[in-house]
Backbone as JSON, one array per atom type, in Angstrom:
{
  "sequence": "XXXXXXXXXXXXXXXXXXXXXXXXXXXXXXXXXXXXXXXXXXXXXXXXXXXXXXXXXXXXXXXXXXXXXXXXXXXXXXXXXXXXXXXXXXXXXXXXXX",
  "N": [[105.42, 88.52, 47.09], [104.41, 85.68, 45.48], [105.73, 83.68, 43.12], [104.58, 81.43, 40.48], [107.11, 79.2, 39.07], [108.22, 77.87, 36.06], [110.25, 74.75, 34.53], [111.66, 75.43, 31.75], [113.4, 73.52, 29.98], [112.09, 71.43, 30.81], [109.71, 71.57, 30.75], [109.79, 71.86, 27.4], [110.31, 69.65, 26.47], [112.88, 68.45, 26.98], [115.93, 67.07, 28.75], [115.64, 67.67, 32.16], [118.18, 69.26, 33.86], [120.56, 69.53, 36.4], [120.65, 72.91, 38.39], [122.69, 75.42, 37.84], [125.59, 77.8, 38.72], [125.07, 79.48, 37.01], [122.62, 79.45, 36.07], [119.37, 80.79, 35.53], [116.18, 82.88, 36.55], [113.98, 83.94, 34.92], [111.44, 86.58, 34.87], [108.41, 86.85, 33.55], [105.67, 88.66, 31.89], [102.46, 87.71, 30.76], [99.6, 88.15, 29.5], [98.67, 89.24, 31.53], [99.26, 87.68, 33.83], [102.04, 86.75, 36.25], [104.98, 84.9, 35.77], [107.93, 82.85, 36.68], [110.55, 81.67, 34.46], [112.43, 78.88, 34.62], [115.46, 78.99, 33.6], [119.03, 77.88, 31.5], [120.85, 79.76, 31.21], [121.66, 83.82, 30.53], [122.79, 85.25, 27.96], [122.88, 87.73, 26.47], [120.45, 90.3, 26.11], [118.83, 91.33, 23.86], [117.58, 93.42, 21.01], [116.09, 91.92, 17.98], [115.36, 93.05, 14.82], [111.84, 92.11, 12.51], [112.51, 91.95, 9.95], [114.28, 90.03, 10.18], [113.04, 87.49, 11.19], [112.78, 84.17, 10.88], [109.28, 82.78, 10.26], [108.34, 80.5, 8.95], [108.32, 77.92, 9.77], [108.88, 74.07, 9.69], [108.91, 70.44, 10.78], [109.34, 67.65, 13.13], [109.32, 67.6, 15.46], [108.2, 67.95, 19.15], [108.44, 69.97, 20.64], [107.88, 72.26, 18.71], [105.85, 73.47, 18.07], [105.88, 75.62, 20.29], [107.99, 77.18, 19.16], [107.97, 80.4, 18.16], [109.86, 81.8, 15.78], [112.9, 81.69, 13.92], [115.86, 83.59, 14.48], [118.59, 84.95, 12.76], [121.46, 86.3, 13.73], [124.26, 88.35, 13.88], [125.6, 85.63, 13.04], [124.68, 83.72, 14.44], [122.12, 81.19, 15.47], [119.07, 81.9, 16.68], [116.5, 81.04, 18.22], [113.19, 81.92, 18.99], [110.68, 81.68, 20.79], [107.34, 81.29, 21.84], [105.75, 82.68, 23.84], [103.24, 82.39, 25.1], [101.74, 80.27, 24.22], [103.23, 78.47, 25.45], [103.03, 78.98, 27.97], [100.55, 78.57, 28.44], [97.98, 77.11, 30.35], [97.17, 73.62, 31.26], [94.57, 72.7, 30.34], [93.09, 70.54, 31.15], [93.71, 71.05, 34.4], [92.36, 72.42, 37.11], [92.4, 76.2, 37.65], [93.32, 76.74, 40.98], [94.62, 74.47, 41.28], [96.61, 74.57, 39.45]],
  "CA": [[104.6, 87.98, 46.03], [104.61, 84.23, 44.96], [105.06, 83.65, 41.27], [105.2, 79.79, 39.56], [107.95, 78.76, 38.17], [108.28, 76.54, 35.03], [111.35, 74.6, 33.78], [111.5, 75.81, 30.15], [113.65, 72.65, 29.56], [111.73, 70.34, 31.12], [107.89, 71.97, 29.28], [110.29, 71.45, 25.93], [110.64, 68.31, 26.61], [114.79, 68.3, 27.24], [116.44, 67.14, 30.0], [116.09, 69.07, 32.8], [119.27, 68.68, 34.69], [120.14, 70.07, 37.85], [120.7, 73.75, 38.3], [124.21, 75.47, 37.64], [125.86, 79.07, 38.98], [124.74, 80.37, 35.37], [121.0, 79.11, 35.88], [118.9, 81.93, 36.35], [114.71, 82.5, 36.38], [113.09, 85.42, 34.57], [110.06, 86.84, 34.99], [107.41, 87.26, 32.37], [104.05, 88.9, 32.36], [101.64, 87.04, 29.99], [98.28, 88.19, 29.85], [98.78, 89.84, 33.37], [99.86, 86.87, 34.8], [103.78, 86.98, 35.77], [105.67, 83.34, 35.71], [108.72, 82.41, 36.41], [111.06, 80.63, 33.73], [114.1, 78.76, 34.7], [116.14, 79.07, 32.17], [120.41, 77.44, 31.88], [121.73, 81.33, 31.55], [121.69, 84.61, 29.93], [123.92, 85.71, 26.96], [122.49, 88.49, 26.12], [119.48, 90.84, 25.56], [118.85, 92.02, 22.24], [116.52, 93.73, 20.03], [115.1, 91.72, 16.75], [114.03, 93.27, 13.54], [111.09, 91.45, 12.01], [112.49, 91.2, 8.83], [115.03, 88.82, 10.46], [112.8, 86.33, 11.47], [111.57, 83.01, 9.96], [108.85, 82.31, 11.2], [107.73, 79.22, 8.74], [109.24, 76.63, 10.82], [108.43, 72.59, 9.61], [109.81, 69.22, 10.96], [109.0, 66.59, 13.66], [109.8, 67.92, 17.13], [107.36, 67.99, 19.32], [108.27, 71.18, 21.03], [108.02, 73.05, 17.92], [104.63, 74.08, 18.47], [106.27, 76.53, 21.37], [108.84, 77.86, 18.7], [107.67, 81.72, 17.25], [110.52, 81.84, 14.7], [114.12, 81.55, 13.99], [116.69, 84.45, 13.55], [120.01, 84.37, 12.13], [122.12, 87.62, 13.91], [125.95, 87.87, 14.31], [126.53, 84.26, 12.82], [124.21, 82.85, 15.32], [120.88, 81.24, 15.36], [118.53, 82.41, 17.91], [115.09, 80.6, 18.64], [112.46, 82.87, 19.34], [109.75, 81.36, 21.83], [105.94, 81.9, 21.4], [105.3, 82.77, 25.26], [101.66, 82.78, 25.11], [101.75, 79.03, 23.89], [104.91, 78.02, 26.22], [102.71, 79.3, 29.28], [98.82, 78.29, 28.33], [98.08, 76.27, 31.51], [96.92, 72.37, 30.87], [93.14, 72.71, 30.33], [92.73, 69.55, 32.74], [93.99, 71.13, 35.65], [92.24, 73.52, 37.52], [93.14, 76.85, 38.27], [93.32, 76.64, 41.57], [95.44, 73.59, 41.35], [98.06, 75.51, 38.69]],
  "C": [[105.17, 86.61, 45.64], [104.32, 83.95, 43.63], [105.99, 82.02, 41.33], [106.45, 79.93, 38.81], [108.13, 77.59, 37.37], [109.57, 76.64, 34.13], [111.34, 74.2, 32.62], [111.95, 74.28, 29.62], [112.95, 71.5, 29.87], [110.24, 70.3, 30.18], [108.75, 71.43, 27.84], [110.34, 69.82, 25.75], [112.3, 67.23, 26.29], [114.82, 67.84, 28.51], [116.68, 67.9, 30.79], [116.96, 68.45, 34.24], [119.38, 69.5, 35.94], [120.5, 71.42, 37.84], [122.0, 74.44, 38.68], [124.05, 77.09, 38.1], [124.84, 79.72, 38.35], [123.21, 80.11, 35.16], [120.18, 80.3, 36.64], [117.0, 82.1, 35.71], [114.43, 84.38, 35.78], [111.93, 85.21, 34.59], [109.45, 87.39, 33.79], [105.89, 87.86, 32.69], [103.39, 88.31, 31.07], [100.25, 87.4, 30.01], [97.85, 88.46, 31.2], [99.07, 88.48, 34.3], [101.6, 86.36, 34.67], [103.9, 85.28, 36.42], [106.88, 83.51, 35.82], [109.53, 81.25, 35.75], [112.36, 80.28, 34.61], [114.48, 78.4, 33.74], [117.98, 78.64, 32.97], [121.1, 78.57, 32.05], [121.54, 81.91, 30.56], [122.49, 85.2, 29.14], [123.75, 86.7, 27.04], [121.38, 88.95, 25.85], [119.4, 91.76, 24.41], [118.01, 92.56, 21.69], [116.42, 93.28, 18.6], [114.65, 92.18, 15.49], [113.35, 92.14, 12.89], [111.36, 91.15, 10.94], [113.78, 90.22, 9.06], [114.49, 87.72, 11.07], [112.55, 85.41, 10.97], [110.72, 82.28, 10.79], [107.9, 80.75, 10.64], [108.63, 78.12, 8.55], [108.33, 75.23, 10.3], [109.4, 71.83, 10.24], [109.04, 68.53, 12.06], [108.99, 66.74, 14.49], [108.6, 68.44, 17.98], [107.14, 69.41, 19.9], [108.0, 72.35, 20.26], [106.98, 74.05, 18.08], [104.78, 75.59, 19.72], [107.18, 78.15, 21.19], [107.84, 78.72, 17.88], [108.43, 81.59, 15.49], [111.91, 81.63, 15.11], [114.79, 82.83, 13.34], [118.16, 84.29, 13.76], [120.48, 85.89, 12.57], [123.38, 87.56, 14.26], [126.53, 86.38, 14.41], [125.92, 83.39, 13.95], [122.67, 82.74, 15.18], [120.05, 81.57, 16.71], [117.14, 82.09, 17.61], [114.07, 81.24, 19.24], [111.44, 81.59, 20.03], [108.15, 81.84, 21.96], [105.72, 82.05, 23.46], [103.7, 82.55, 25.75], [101.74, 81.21, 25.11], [102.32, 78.22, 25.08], [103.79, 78.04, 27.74], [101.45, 78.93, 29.31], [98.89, 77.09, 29.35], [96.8, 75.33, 30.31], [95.48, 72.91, 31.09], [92.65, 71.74, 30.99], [92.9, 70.12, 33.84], [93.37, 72.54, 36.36], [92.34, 74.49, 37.77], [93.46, 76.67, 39.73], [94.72, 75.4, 41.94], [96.76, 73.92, 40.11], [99.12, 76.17, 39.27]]
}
């Protein structure tokens, strides 16, 4: 099976530098269609409660629009990711050409 891959840092609009040991691609399913992210590396997988998120996010950044919410767990912030948003293919470009 052939699945796309898109570099999370590069859609954010970060530098996307070149790819290290610790760089690794997960797979997502989205609306039945699976994608691959490359992502810089994996800390950890975690589970969330909802009343730790914030999810009314303001400021200037353009990627923000991509960001779900922010939670605060073990003294660390953690950026939640709207996937749905992050993955909505360019409405110019064909499928076919996606």
């Amino acid at each position: 099976m052939i699945v796309p891959v898109i570099d999370v840092k590069e859609k954010l609009g970060f530098n996307s530098g070149m790819e290290s040991q610790k760089s690794r691609i997960l797979v997502t399913d989205v609306d039945g269609k699976l994608t691959g992210l490359l992502i810089d590396e994996v800390d950890q997988v975690m589970r969330i409660p909802l009343k730790d998120i914030e999810a009314n996010l303001s400021g200037g950044l353009e990627s923000l629009e991509y960001i779900k919410g922010v939670a605060k767990t073990s003294g660390k912030l953690i950026v939640l990711l709207d996937m749905q948003k992050l993955l909505r293919y360019d409405s110019s470009i064909s499928p076919s050409e996606a």
